[in-house]
C-alpha positions as MATLAB code, in Angstrom:
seq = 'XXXXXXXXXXXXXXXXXXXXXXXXXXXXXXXXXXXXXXXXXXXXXXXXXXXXXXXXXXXXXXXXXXXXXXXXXXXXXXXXXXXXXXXXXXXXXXXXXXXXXXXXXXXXXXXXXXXXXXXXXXXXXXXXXXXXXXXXXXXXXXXXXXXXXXXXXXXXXXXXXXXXXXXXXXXXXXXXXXXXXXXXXXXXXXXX';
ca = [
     -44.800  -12.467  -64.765;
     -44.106  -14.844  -67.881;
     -43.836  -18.471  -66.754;
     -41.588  -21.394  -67.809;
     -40.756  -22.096  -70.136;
     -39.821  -18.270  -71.139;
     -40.088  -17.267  -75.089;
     -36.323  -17.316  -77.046;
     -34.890  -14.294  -76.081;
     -34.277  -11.957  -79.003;
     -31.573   -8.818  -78.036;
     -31.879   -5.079  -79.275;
     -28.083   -4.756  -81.174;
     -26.246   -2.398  -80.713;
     -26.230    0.741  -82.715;
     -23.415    2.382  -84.606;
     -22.054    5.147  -84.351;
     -22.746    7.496  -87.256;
     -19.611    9.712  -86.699;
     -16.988    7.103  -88.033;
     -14.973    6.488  -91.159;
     -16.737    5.569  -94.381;
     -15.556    5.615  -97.906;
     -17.547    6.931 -100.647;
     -17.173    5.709 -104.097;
     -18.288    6.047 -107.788;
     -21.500    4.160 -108.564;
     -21.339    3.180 -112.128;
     -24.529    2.474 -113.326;
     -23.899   -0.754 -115.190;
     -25.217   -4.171 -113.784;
     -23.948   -5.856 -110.979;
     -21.831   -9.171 -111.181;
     -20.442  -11.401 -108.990;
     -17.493  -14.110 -109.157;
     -17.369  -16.928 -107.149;
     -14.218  -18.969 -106.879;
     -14.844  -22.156 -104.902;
     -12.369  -24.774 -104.193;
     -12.728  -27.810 -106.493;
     -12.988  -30.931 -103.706;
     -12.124  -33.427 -106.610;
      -8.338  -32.482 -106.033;
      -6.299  -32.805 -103.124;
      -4.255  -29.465 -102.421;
      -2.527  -27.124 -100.395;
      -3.686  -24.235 -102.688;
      -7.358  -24.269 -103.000;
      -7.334  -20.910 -105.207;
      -5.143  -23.046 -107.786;
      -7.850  -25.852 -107.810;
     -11.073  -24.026 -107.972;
     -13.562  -23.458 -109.940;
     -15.520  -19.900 -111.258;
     -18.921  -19.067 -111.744;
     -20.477  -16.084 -112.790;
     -23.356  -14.605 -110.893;
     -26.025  -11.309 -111.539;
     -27.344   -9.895 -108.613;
     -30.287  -12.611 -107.738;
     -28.956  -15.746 -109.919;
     -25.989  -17.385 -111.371;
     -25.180  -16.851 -114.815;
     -24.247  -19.381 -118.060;
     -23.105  -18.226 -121.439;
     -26.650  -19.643 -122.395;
     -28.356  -17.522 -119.692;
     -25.656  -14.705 -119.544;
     -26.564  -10.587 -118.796;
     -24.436   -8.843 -120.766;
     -21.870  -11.123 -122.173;
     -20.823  -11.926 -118.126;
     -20.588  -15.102 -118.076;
     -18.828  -15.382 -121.634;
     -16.554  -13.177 -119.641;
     -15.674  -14.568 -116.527;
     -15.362  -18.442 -118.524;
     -12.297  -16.301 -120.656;
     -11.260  -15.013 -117.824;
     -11.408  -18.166 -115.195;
      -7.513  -18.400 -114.778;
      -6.668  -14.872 -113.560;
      -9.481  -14.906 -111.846;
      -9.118  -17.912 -109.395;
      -5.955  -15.142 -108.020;
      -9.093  -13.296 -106.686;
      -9.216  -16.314 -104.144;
     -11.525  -18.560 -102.639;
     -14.980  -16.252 -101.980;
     -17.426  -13.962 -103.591;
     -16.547  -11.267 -105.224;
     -19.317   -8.690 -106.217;
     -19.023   -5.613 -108.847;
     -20.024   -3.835 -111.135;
     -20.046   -4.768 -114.663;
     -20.318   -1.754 -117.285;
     -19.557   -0.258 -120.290;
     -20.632   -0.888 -123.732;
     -24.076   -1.779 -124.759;
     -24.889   -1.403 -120.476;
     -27.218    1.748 -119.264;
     -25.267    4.749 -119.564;
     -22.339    2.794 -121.751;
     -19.910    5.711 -120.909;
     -19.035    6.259 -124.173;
     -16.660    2.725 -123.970;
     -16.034    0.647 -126.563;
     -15.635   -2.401 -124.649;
     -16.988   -3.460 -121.003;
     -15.195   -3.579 -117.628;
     -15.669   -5.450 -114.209;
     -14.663   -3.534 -111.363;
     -14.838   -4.737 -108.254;
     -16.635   -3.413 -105.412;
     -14.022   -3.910 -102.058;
     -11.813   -1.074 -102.321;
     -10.396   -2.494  -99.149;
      -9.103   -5.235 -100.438;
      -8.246   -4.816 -104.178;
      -7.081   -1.211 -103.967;
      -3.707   -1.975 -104.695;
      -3.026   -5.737 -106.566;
      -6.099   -7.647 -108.529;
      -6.230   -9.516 -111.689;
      -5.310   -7.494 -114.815;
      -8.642   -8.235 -116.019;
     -10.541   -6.112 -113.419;
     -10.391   -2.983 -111.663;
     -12.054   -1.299 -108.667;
     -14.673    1.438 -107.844;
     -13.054    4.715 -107.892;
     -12.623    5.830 -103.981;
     -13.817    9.387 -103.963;
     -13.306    9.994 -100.380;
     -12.143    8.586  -97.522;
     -12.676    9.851  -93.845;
     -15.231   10.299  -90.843;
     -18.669   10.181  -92.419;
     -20.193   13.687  -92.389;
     -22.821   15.222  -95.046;
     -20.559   17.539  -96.069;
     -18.587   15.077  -97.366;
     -21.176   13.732  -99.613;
     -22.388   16.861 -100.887;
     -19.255   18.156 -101.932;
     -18.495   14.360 -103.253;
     -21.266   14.954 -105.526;
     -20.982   17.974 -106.536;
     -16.895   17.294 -107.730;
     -18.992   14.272 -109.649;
     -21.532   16.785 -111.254;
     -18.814   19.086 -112.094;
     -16.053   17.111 -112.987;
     -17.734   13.962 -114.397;
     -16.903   10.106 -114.224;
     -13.885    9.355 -112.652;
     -14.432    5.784 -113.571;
     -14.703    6.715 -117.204;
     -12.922   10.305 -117.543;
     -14.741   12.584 -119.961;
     -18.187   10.816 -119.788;
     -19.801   14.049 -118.153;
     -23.202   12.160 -116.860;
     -22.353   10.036 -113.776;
     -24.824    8.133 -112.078;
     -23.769    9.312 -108.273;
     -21.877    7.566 -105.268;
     -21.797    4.838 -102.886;
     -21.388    5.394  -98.775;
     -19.896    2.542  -97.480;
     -20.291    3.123  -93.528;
     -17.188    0.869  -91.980;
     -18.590    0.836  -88.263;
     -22.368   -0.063  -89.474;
     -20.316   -2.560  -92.090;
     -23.788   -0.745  -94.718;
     -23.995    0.356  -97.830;
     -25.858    3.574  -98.995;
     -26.105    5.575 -102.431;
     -27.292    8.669 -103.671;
     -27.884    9.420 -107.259;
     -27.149   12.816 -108.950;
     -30.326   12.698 -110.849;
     -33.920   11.330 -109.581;
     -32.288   10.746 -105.773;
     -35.518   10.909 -104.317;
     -37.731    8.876 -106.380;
     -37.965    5.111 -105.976;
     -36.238    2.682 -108.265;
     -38.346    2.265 -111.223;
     -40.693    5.569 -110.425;
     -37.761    7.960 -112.531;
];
């Protein structure tokens, strides 16, 4: 019998349930970027997405035009106005296209943002959203055939570019992300 004072608690969470909806997307292999619209305290407001302020981010740090990946930061500082309309938060994606990995056979580079939830249907002009490959209860039927419509048909993001990387799970019960790769899927990051 443990005495008093007893240790902190710490609770098992709960687990999810595997059988519920999920939407699977295109994972363009590009390099992921994040903007971050923050309100700007300096001014007094009742629209704090007017008065903010935008930085650029990578994946681990945030990003200058002196210590940019990929022209990103150059990009979101020509970009700051339309996207403050993003709104106060972070907003992660993917940015891709020329002169990134696979370059998709694009001229110029993209942002597309990651929350198909949210920016499906209105976003800046400047950006667009993960193609949504599926929708419905997550099964791994889905996901194969997913993949193999990917293999087959190529890029949705970038129609006619006929090497995809391969797809992102996003499991809405679990609130996780997963991805499988059509080439190399079982082989660590950096092992390929």
């Amino acid at each position: 019998m443990v005495e008093e004072p007893y240790p902190e608690f710490k609770g098992f969470s709960a687990v999810s349930r595997l059988s519920r909806p999920c939407i699977i997307t295109e994972k363009i292999d590009g390099t992921n970027g994040l903007v971050c619209v923050y309100p700007d305290y300096r001014f007094s407001t009742n629209n704090p997405s007017k008065n903010s302020l935008v930085l650029a981010g990578s994946r681990t740090q945030w990003l200058t035009p002196e210590k940019d990946n990929h022209g990103f930061a150059g990009w979101v500082l020509d970009h700051t106005e339309e996207l403050k309309s993003l709104g106060v938060g972070y907003h992660w994606g993917e940015w891709w296209g020329q002169g990134i990995n696979r370059k998709y056979g694009l001229k110029e580079k993209r942002f597309s943002l990651f929350n198909t939830t949210l920016w499906e249907n209105e976003r800046p002009a400047c950006c667009s959203v993960v193609p949504i490959l599926y929708k419905g209860i997550f099964c791994s039927e889905a996901i194969a055939i997913t993949l193999e419509q990917l293999r087959v048909g190529g890029s949705v993001a970038a129609p006619g570019f006929m090497k995809p990387e391969g797809i992102v799970i996003f499991h809405e019960h679990s609130r996780t992300l997963f991805k499988k790769t059509l080439e190399n899927d079982e082989v660590p990051k950096g092992k390929a």
